[in-house]
C-alpha positions, 0 to 999 in steps of 0.5 A: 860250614867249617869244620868244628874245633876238635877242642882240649878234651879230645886232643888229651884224649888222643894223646892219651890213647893214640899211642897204645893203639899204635903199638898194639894194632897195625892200621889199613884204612882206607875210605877218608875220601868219603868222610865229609870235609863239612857239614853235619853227617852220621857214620854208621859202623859194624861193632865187634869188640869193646874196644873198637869204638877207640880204634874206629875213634882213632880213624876218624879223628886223623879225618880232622871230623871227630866222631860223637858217640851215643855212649851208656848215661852211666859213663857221663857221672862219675870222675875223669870218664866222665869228665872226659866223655862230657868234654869231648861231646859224646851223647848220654843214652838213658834207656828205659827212662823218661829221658830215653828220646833225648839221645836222639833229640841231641844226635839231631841237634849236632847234625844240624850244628855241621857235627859228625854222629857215629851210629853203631846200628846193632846197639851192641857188639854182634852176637853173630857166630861168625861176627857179621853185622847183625839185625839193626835198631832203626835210631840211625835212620830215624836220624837220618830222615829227619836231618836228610844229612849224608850217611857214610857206611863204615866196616872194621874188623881186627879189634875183634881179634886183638880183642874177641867180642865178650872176651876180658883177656886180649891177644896181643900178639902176633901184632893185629891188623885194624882195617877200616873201610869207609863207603860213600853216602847211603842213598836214602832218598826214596825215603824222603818225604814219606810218612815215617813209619816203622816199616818205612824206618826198618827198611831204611835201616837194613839199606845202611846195615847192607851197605855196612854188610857190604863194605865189611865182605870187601875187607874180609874177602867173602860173603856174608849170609843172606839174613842177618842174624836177629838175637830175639829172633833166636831167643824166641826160636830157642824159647819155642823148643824148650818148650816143645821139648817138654810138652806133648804134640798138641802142646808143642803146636800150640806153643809153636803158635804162640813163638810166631805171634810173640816174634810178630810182637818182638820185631814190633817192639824192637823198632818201638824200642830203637825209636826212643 
């Protein structure tokens, strides 16, 4: 399949950010080799600031294979934002909704037309303390198993520091560095033909983030930790000793008990939820 026509909206698009971008931010991108050339595929990418998904855009718009974001229904309403996120392809969201799976029903549908699906895993900017990749939503592999099309694995870092995760303000200068690493495809294969359970989708999702994880080591020059960091592990765990805190010990065991059933749930909820 050849590759799809950029088209009016992304090609204004990239007129109107590419030149801030090449101001503000030098690039080391490395990895193009591994986007496809055609066909329909997903990149899956580490998220560490709000402005990221434009200097990852960027990127990969130089591949000639620009990216569709699953991007906050909001955004697709009102004005030139929206008109420019319904001209450009992106995929409204709806979360909490009874359109909630339609994300994902369109993120199939333009895989099987030969179109790339840019995935950022962790459904939000990392809240690691160290800004690795953290514990991943399961939409990415669900994807991915039912298209059995190629996932490319892609780290970044650098928006984080022209712009830190959360921050409002960014630090211009000294001028920042967006380094870009693209792998080859995830081998998911041994997922294939395989009953798609949540335990069989979360496994298949901590195999991309690893590969993310991975790419992201080489960019950085160091190890990441061995468990990602789980923000509602760490709610939980946080809830927990509030609790115990303010009880005695037949209280803080029993409260203790019931933050290890709640987290069992949580996880439980948390693939039911990124399954929508």
């Amino acid at each position: 399949m050849p590759r799809r026509r950029i088209g009016f909206w992304y090609r204004f698009a990239a007129v109107l950010c590419k030149p801030p971008l090449v101001v503000l931010i030098k690039r080391d991108w490395r990895g193009m080799e591994n986007i496809p050339a055609e066909g329909g595929f997903i990149t899956a990418v580490n998220h560490n600031s709000h402005i990221d998904p434009f200097a990852y855009a960027h990127y990969q718009y130089n591949t000639g294979r620009v990216p569709r974001f699953l991007a906050k229904s909001g955004l697709f309403k009102k004005g030139f934002v929206g008109a420019a996120m319904r001209g450009t392809g992106q995929i409204p969201v709806y979360r909490e909704s009874t359109d909630a799976l339609s994300a994902f029903r369109a993120a199939i549908d333009a895989v099987e037309r030969g179109e790339c699906v840019a995935f950022y895993p962790e459904g939000t900017i990392t809240r690691d303390p160290d800004q690795w990749p953290m514990a991943a939503k399961t939409g990415a592999a669900r994807v991915a198993l039912q298209t059995r099309c190629p996932v490319i694995p892609v780290a970044q870092w650098g928006a984080n520091e022209l712009l830190p995760p959360y921050a409002k303000k960014p630090s211009v200068l000294p001028r920042k560095t967006h380094h870009v690493l693209a792998g080859p495809p995830v081998d998911l294969t041994r997922f294939y033909d395989k009953e798609m359970t949540q335990d069989l989708l979360k496994e298949a999702t901590e195999v991309i983030m690893a590969a993310i994880t991975r790419q992201l080591e080489e960019i950085r020059g160091e190890k990441a930790p061995e468990t990602p960091y789980d923000p509602r592990q760490v709610r939980i765990e946080q809830r927990r000793r509030a609790r115990a805190s303010q009880s005695g010990p037949e209280e803080s065991q029993s409260g203790l008990e019931e933050s290890q059933s709640g987290l069992e749930e949580s996880q439980s909820g948390l693939e039911e939820e990124s399954g929508k």
